[in-house]
C-alpha positions in Angstrom: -2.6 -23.2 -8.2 0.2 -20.9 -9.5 3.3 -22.6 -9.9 5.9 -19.8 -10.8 7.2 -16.6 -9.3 6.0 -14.6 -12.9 2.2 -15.4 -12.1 2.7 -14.4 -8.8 4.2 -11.7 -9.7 1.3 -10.7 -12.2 -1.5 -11.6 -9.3 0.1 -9.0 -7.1 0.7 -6.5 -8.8 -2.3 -6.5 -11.2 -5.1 -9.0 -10.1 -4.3 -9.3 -6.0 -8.2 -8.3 -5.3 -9.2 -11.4 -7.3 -7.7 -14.1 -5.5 -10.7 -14.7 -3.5 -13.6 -14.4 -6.6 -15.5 -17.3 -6.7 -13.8 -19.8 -3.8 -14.0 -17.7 -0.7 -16.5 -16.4 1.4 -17.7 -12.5 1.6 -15.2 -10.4 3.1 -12.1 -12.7 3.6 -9.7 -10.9 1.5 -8.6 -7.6 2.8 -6.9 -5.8 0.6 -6.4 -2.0 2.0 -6.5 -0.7 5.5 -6.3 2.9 6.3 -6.2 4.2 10.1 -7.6 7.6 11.0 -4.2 9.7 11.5 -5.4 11.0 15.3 -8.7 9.1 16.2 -7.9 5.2 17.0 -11.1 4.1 16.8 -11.9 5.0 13.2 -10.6 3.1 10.5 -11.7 2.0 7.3 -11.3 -1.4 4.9 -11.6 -2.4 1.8 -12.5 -6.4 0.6 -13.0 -7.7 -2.4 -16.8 -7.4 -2.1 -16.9 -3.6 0.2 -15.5 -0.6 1.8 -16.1 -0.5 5.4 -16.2 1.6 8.3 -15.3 1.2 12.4 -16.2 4.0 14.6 -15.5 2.1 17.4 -11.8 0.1 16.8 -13.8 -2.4 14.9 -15.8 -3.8 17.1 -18.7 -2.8 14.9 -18.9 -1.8 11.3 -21.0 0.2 8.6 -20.9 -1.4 5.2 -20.8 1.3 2.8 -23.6 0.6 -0.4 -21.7 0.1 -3.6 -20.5 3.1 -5.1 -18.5 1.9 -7.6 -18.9 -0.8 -10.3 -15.6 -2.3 -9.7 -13.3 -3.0 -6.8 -11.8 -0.9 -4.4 -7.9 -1.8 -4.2 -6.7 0.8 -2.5 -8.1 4.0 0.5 -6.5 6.5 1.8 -6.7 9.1 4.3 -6.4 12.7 3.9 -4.0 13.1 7.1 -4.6 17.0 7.4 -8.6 16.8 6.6 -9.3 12.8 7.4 -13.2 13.1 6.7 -11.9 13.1 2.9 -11.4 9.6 1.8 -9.8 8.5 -1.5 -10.7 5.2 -3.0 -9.0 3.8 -6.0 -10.4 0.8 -8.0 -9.9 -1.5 -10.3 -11.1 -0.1 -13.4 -13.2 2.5 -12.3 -10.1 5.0 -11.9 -10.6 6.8 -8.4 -13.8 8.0 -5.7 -13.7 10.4 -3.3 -15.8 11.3 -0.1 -15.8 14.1 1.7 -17.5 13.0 4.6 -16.5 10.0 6.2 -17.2 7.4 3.5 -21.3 8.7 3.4 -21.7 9.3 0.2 -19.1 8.9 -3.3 -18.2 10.7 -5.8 -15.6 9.7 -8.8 -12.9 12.3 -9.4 -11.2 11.2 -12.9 -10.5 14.4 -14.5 -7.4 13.8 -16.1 -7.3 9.9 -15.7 -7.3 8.0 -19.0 -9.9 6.2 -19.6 -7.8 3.0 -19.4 -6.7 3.0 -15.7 -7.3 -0.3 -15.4 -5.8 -0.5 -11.9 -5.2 2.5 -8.9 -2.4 0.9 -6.5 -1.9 3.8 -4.1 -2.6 7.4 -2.9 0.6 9.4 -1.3 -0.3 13.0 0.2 1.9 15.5 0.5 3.0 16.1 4.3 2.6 19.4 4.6 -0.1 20.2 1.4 -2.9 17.2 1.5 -4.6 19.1 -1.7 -1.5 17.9 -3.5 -2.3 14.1 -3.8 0.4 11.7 -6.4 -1.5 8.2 -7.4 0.5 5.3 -8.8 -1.9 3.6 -11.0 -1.2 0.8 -14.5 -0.8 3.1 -16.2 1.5 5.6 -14.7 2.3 8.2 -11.9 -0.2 10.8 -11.7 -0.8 14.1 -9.9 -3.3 16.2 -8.5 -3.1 19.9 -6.8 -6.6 20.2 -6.3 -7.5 17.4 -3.8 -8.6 15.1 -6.9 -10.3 17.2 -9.1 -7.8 16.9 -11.7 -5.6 14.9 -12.8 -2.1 15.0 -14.9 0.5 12.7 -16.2 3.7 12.7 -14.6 5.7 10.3 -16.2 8.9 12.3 -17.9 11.8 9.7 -17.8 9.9 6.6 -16.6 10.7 4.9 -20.4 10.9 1.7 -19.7 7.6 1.6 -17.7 3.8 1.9 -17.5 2.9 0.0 -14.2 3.9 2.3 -11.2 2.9 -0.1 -8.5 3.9 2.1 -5.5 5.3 6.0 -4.6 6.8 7.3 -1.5 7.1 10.8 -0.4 10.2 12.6 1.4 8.6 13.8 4.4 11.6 16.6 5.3 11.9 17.3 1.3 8.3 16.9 -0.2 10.1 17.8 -4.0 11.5 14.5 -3.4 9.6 10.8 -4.5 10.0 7.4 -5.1 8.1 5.5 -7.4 8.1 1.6 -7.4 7.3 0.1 -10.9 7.4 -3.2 -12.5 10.8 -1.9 -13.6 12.4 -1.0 -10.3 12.8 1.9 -9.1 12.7 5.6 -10.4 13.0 8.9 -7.9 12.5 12.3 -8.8 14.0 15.5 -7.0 11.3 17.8 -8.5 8.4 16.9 -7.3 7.8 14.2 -10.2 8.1 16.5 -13.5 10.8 14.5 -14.3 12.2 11.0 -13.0 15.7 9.2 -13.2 16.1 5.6 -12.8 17.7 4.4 -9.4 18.7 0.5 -9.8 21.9 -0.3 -8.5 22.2 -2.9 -6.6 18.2 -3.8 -6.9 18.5 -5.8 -10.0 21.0 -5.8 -13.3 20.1 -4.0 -16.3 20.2 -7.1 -18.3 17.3 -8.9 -16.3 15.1 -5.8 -16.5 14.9 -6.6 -20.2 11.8 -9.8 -19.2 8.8 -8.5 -18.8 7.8 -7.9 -15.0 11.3 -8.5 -13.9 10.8 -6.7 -10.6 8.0 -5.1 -8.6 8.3 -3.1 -6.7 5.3 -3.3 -4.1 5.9 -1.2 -1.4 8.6 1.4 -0.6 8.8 3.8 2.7 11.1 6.2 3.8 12.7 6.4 7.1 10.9 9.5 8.9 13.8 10.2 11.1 16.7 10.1 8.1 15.1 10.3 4.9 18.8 9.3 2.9 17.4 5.9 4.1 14.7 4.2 2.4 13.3 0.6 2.0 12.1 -1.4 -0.9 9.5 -5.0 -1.0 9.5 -6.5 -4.1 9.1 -9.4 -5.7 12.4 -10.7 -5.2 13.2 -9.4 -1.8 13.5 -6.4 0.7 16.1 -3.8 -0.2 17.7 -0.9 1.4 19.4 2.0 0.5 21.3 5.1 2.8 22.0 7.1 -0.3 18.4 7.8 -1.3 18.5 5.0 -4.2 22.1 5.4 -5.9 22.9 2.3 -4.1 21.1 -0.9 -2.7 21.4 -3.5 -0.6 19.4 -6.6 -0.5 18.6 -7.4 3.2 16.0 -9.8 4.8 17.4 -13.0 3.3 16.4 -14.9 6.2 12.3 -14.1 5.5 11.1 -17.7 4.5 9.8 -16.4 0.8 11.1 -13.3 -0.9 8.2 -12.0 -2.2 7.2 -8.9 0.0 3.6 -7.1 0.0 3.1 -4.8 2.4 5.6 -2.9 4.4 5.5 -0.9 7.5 8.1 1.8 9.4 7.8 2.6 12.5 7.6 6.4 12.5 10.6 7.0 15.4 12.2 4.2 16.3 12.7 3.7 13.0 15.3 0.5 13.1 11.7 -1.4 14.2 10.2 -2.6 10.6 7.6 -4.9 9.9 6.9 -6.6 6.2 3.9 -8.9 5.1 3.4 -11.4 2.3 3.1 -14.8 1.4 5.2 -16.1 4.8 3.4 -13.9 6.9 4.1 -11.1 8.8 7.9 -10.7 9.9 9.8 -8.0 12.0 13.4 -6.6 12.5 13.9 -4.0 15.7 17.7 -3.6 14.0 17.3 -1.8 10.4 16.8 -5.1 8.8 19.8 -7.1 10.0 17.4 -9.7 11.7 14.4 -10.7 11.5 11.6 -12.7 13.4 8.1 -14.6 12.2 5.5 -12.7 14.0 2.3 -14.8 13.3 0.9 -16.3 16.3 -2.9 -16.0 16.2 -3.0 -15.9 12.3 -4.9 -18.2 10.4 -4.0 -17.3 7.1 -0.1 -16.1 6.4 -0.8 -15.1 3.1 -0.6 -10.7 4.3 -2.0 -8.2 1.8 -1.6 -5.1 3.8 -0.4 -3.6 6.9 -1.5 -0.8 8.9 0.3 0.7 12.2 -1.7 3.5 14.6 -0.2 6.3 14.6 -1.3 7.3 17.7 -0.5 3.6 19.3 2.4 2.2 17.6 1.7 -1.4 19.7 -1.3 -1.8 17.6 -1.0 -3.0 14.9 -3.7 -4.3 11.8 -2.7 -6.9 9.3 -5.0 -7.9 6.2 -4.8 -11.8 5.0 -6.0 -12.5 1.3 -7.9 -15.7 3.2 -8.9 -15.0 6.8 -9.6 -11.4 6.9 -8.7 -8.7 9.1 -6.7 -8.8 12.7 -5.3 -6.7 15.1 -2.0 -7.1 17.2 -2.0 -4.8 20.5 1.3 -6.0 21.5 3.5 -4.8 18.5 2.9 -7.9 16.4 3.6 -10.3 18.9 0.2 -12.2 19.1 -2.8 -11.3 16.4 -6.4 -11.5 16.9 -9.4 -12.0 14.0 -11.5 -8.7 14.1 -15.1 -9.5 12.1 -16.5 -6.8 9.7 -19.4 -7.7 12.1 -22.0 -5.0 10.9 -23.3 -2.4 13.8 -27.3 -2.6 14.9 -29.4 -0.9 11.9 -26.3 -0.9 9.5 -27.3 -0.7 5.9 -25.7 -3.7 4.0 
């Protein structure tokens, strides 16, 4: 049983896929979910033991035959040609399919041989080729759909661990990244960052190892000056695209934030998971509400919102699995990676 906010901090960011080795069944820790950006019933998850597949909302599921060694702790989506899927793992650097998760293939030209650990994919909006992954050991870059890979780390000196990025969707030469560090942003299409901590944590503190993680940051689609940070230590918010902070969400039973979610136009509705659960504010963050009624495990991993249905809503417990809220969060309902009729396993 941890017993301090560092080794939970180290779990998250590094080792989150673990939690369940050994003590829990197959399956109950779902660590990634990513929706199909116009066709609701498709949807894909990964576990600490798979990568599955629903074709039908998940009420059925193909379990896809290992192709990778290690685990899968991230997928992604390409939004403008969604039969490409990314997978990155833990230790295996990153796989790619081009059709629908049938069959794998590892695109790690570029990679060093020591990613130990691929925390997220971000496609740009408007060019899906052009793919940025946050990884242990740094912020990469790809403008060939994964082929290859380069190092885009200029002015990240303090850090190796970029946990999470975000993408301007109005400016695409504008990112986020979300280290152990804070947080960096770069106006150039990440050739070259600049540190953006005000008001997120004092210098002084950033001086201990793993003083803040940054797990999760997303942009408001509507007014991109305003962008939102879950870390370890709390949700922050900024309108002046990072040269100022504010720490909001103080009223969210435990600080430590996993998963966060936007809605894409009514963009004062936000949603944030972790170790309390899932909770939403419909008011930028001023107030927020527990929304965890039908959950059996409040410990949230991951969050997904339909694109095409903002009501519905997919949450991914490190305990109990996956479940799916059709009334914007309000009540939540298991949904078993029940394999279809004839499924390989």
């Amino acid at each position: 049983m941890m017993k301090s906010r560092t080794a939970r901090t180290l779990v998250s960011l590094l080792l989150f896929p673990l939690l369940s080795l050994g003590c829990q069944k197959e399956s109950e820790s779902v660590v990634s979910i990513a929706l199909h950006p116009t066709n609701a019933n498709i949807l894909y998850v990964a576990t600490n033991d798979a990568v599955y597949k629903s074709r039908d909302g998940g009420g059925t599921w193909e379990k896809f035959p290992s192709f990778s060694a290690r685990r899968v702790t991230t997928l992604a989506i390409d939004p403008l040609l969604p039969a490409a899927i990314y997978a990155g793992t833990m230790g295996d650097a990153v796989y790619k399919s081009p059709d629908g998760g049938q069959h794998w293939l590892p695109h790690n030209v570029g990679l060093k041989e020591h990613v130990s650990f691929v925390n997220q994919f971000v496609f740009h909006p408007a060019i899906s080729e052009q793919i940025y992954a946050a990884t242990t050991v740094g912020a990469f870059y790809s403008k060939d759909a994964g082929r290859e890979w380069v190092e885009r780390m200029s002015g990240m000196k303090e850090v190796h661990i970029v946990t999470s990025i975000a993408i301007n969707p109005k400016e695409p030469a504008v990112l986020y990244g979300g280290t152990t560090g804070g947080v960096y942003r770069s106006d150039d299409g990440a050739t070259t960052w600049k540190k953006i901590n005000n008001g997120l944590i004092p210098e002084r503190e950033l001086m201990a190892a793993m003083a803040l993680g940054v797990n999760a940051i997303e942009i408001d689609q509507t007014n991109p000056d305003v962008v939102y940070a879950g870390t370890t230590k709390g949700l922050f918010r900024t309108a002046t695209k990072g040269e100022q902070w504010e720490r909001i969400g103080q009223s969210i039973s435990d600080p430590f934030i996993s998963t966060l979610v936007i809605h894409p136009k009514e963009t004062a509705q936000l949603l944030i998971g972790g170790p309390a659960g899932v909770w939403k504010s419909s008011d930028g963050g001023k107030t927020w509400k527990a929304m965890n009624q039908g959950l059996a495990t409040l410990n949230i991993r991951a969050l997904a919102m339909d694109p095409q249905n903002t009501q519905t809503l997919y949450a991914g417990t490190n305990g109990s699995g996956l479940y799916r809220s059709t009334d914007a969060g309000a009540t939540w309902t298991a949904v078993p990676l029940t394999a279809a009729p004839g499924t390989a396993q």
